[in-house]
TILONU-708572 format. One line per field, with one value per atom (N, C-alpha, C): atom name; residue in three letters; x, y, z. Coordinates in Angstrom, 3 decimals, decimal comma. Atoms other than C-alpha are relative to their C-alpha. Example, Ala and Ser with C-alpha at 12.3 -4.5 7.8 and 13.67 -1.06 7.14 Angstrom:
site <- c(N;CA;C;N;CA;C)
code <- c(Ala;Ala;Ala;Ser;Ser;Ser)
x <- c(0,890;12,300;0,900;-0,820;13,670;-0,770)
y <- c(-1,190;-4,500;1,200;-1,190;-1,060;1,090)
z <- c(0,000;7,800;0,000;-0,060;7,140;0,730)
//
This chain:
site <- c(N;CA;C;N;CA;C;N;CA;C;N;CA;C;N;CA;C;N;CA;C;N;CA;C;N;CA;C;N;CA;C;N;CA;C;N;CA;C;N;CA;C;N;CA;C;N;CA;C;N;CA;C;N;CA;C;N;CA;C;N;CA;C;N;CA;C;N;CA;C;N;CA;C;N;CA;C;N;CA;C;N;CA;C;N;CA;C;N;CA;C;N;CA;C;N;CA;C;N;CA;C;N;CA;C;N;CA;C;N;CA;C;N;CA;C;N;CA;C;N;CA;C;N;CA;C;N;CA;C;N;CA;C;N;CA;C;N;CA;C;N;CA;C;N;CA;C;N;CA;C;N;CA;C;N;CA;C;N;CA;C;N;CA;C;N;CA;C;N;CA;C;N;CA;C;N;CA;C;N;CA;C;N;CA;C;N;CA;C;N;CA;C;N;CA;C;N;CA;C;N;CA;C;N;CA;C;N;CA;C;N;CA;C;N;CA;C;N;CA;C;N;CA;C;N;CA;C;N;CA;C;N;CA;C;N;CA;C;N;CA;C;N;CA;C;N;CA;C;N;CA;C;N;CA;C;N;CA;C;N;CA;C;N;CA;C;N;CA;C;N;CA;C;N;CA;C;N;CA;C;N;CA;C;N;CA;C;N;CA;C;N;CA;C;N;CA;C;N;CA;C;N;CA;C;N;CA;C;N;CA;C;N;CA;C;N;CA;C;N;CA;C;N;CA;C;N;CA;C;N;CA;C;N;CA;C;N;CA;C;N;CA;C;N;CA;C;N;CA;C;N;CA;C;N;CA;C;N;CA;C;N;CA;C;N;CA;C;N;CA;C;N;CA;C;N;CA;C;N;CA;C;N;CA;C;N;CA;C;N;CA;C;N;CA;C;N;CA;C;N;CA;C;N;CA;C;N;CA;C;N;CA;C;N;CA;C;N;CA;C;N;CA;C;N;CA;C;N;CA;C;N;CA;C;N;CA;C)
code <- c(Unk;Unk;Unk;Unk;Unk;Unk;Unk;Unk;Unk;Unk;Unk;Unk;Unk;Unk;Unk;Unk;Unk;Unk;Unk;Unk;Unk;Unk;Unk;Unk;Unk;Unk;Unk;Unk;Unk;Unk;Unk;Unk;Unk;Unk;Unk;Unk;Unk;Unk;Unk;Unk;Unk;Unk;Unk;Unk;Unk;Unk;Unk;Unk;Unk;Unk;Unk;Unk;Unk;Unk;Unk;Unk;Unk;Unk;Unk;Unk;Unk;Unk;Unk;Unk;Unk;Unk;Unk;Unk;Unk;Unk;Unk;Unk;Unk;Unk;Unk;Unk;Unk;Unk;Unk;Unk;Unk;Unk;Unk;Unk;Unk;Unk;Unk;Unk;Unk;Unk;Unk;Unk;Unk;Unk;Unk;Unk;Unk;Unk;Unk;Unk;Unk;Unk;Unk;Unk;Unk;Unk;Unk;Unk;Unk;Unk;Unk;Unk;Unk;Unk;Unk;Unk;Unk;Unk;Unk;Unk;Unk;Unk;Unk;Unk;Unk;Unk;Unk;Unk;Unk;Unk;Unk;Unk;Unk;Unk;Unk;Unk;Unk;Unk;Unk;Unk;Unk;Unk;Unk;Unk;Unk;Unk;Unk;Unk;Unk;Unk;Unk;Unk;Unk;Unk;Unk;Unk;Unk;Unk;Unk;Unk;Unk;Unk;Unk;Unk;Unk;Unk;Unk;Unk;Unk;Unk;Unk;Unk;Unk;Unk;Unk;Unk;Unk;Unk;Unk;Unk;Unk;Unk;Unk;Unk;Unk;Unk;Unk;Unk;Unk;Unk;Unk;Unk;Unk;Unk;Unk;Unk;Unk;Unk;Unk;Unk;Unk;Unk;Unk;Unk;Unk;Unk;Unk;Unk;Unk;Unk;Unk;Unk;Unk;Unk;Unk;Unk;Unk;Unk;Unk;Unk;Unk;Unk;Unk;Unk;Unk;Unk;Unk;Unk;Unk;Unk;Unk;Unk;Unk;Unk;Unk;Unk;Unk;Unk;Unk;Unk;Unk;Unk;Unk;Unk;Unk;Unk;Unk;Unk;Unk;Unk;Unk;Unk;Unk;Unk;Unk;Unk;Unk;Unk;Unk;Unk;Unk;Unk;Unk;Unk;Unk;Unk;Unk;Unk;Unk;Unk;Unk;Unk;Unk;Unk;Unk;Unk;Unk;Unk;Unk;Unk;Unk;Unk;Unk;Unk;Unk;Unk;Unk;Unk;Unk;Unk;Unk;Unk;Unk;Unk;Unk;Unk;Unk;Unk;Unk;Unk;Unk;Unk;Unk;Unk;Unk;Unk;Unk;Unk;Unk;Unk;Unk;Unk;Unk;Unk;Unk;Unk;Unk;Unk;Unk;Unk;Unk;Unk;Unk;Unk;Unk;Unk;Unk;Unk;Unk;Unk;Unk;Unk;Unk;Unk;Unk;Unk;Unk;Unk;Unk;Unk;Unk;Unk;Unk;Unk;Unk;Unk;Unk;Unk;Unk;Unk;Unk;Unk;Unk;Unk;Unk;Unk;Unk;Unk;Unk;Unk;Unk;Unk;Unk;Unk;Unk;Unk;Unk;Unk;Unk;Unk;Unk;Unk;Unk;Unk;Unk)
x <- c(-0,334;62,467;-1,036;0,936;60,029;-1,222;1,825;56,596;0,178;0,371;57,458;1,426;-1,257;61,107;0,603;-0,480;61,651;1,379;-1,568;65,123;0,072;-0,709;67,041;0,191;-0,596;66,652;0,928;-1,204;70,052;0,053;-0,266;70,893;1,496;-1,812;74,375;0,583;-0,463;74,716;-0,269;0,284;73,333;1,228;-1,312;76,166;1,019;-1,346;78,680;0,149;-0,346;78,121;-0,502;0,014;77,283;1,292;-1,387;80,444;0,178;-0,347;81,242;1,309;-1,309;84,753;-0,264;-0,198;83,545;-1,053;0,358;82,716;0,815;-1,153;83,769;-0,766;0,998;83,152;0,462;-0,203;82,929;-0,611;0,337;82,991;-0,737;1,321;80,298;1,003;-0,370;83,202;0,615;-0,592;84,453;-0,834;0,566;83,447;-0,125;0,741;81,580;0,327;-0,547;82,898;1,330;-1,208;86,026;-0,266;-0,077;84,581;-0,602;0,182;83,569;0,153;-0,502;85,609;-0,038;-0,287;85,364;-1,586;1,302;81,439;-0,758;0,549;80,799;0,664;-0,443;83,389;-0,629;0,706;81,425;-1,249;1,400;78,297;-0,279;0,530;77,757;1,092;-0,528;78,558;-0,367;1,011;78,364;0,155;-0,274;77,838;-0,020;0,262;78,363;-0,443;0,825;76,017;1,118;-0,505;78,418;-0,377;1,452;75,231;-1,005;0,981;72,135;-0,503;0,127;72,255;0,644;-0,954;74,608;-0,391;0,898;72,789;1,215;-0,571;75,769;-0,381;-0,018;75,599;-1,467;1,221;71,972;0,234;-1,271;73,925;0,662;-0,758;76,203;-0,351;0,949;73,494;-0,719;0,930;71,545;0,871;-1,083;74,815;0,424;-0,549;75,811;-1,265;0,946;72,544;-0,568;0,351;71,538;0,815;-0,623;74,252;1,302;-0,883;76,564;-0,572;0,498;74,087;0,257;-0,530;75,152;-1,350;0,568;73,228;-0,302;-0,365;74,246;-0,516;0,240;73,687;0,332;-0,865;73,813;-0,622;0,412;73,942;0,516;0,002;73,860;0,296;-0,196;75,637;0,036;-0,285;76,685;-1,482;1,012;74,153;-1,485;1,745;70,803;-0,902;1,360;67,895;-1,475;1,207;64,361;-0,683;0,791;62,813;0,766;-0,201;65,287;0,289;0,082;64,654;-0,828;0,256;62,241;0,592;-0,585;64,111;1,299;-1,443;67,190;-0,704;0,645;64,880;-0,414;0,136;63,929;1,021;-1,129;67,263;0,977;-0,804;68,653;0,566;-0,555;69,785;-1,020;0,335;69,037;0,044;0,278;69,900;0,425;-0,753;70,670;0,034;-0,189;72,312;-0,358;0,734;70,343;1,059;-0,988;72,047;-0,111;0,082;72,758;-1,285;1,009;69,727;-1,398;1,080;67,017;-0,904;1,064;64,217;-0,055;0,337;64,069;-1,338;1,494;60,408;-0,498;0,144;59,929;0,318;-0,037;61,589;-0,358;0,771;59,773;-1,307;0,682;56,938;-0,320;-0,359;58,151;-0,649;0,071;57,649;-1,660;1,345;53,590;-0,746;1,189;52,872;-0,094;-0,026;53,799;-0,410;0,761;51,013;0,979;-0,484;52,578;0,659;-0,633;54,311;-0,605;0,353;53,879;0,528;-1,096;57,387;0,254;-0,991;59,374;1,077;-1,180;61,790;1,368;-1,148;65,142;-1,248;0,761;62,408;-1,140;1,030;60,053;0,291;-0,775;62,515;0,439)
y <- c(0,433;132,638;0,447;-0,314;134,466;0,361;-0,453;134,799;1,241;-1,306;138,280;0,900;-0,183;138,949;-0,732;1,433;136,582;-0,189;0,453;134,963;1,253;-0,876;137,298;-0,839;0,607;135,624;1,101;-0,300;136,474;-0,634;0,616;135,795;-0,089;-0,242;135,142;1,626;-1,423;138,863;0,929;-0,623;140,065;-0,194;0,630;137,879;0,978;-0,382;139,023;1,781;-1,315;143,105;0,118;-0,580;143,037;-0,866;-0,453;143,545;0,314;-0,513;143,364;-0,418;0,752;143,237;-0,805;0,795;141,747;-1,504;0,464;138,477;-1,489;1,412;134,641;-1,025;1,503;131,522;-0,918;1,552;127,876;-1,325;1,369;124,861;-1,026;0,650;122,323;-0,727;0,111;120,792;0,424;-1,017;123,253;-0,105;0,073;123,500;1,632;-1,401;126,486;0,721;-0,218;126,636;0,796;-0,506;128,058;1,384;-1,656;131,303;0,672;-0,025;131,253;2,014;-0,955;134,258;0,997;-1,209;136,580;0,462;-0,546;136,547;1,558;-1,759;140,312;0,357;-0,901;141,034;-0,398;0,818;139,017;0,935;-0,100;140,636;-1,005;0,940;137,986;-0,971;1,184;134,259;-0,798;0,887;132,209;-1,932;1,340;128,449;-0,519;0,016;126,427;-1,370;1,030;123,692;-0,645;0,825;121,471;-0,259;0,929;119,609;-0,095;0,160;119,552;-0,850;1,245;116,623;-0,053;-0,061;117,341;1,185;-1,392;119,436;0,074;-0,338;119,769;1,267;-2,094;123,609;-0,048;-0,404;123,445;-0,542;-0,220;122,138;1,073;-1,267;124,451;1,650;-1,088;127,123;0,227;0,122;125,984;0,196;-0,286;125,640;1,424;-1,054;128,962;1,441;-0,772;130,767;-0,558;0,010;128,827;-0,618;0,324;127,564;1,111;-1,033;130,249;1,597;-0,941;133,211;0,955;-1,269;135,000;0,196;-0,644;137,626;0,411;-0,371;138,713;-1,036;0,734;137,354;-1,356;1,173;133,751;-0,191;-0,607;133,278;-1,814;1,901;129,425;0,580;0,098;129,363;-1,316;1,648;126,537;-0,065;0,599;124,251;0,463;-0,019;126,101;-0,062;-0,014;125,182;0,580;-1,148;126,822;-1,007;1,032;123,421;-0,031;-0,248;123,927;1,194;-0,837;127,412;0,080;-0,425;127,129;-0,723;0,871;124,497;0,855;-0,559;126,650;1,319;-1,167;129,680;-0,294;0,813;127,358;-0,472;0,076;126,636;0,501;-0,924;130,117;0,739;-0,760;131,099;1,744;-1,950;135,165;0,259;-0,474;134,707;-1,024;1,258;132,622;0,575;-0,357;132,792;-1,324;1,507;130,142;-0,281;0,080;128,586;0,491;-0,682;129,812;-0,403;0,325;129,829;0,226;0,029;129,718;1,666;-1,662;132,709;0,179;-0,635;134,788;-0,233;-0,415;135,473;-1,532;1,179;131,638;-0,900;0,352;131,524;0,393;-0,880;133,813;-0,667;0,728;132,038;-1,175;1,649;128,598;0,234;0,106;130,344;0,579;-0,032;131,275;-1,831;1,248;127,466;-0,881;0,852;126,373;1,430;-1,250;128,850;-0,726;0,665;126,265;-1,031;1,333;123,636;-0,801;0,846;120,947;-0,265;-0,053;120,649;1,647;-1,461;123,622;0,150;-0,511;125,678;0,800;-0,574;127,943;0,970;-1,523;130,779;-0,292;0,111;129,095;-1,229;0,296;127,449;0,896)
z <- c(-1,338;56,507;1,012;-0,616;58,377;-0,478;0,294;56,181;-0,162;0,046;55,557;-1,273;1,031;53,941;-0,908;0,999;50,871;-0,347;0,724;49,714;-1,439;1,057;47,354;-1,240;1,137;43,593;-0,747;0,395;41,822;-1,106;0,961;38,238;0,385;0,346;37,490;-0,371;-0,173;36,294;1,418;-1,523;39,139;1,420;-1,329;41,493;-0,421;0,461;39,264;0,146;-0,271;39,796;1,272;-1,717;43,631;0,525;-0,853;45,379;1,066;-1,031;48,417;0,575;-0,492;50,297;1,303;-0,882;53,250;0,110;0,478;51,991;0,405;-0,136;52,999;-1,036;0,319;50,950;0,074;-0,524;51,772;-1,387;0,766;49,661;1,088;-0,990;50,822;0,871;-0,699;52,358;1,491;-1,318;54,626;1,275;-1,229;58,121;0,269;-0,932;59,488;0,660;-1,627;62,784;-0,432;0,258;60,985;-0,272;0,328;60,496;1,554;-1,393;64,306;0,432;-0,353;64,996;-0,571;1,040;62,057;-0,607;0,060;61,968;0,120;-0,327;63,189;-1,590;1,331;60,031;-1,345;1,012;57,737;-0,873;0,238;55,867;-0,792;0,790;53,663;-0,266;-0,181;53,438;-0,976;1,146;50,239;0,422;0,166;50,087;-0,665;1,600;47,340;-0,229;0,275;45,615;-1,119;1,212;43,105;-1,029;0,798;42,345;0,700;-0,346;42,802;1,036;-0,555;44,345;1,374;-1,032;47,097;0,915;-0,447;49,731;1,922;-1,326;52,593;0,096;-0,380;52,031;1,198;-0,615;53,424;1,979;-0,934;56,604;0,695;-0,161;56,846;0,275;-0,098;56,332;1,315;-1,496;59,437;0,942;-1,329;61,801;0,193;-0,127;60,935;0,258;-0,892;61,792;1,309;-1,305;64,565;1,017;-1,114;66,156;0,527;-0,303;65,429;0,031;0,013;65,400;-1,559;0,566;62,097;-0,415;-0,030;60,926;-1,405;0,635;57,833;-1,862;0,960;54,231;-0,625;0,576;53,181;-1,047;1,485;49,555;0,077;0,543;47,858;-1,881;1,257;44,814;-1,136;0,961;42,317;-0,842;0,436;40,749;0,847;-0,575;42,021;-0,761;0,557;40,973;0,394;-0,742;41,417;1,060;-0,988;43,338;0,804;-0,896;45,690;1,029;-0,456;46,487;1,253;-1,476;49,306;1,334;-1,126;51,527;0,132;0,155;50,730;0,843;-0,524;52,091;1,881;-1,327;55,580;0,795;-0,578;56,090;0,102;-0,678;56,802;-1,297;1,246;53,017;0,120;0,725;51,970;-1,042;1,059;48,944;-0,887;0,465;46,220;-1,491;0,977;42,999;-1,367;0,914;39,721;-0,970;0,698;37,670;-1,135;1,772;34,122;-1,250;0,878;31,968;0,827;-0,762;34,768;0,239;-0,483;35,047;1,047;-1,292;38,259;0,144;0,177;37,357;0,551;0,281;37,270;1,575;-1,423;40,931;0,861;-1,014;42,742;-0,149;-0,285;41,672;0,786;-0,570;43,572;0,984;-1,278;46,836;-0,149;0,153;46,363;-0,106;-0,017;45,695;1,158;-1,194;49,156;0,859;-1,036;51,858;1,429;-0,565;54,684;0,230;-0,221;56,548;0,999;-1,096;58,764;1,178;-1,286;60,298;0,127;-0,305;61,549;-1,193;0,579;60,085;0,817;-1,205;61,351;0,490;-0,814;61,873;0,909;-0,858;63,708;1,293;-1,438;66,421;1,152)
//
């Protein structure tokens, strides 16, 4: 998000032993605005991918850092894939969890093959 602190890659074991109780999650349907009020109690916010194919979360990701200010961790679960790790990284995610089978090693690489952009992102509005 900012050229300096990279997205959190997460295996599936990794999701499954970090624990935290103060924790909301949203199906790509859900609306945002519903956690309006409970944001300060929030540290982390998951969103969830179905499919690959279905990118509301990334949505949902943007309204809730820049229209609602949060602060705190947003995590993209479901169907992630590593080609959509840096748009998922531009549009306010922290962290994201791959899907089953996929190398970390393999996604940390993604974000070295793009130095820039052309358009903007959340961090550079």
């Amino acid at each position: 998000m900012n050229g300096v602190q990279r997205m959190r890659i997460l295996t599936q074991e990794d999701h499954g032993s970090d624990r935290n109780e103060r924790v909301a999650s949203l199906s790509n349907d859900d609306d945002p605005l519903t956690l309006k009020d409970r944001l300060a109690e929030l540290d982390r916010i998951e969103l969830h991918f179905p499919h690959f194919t279905d990118g509301r979360a990334y949505s949902q990701a943007y309204l809730l850092r820049r229209r609602l200010g949060f602060r705190g961790d947003l995590r993209a679960t479901g169907d992630v894939l590593i080609d959509q790790l840096v748009q998922m990284e531009r549009t306010g995610f922290s962290s994201a969890v791959l899907k089953e089978g996929l190398d970390a090693a393999d996604a940390e690489r993604q974000f070295a093959r793009f130095a820039g952009y052309y358009q903007g992102d959340l961090a550079s509005h």
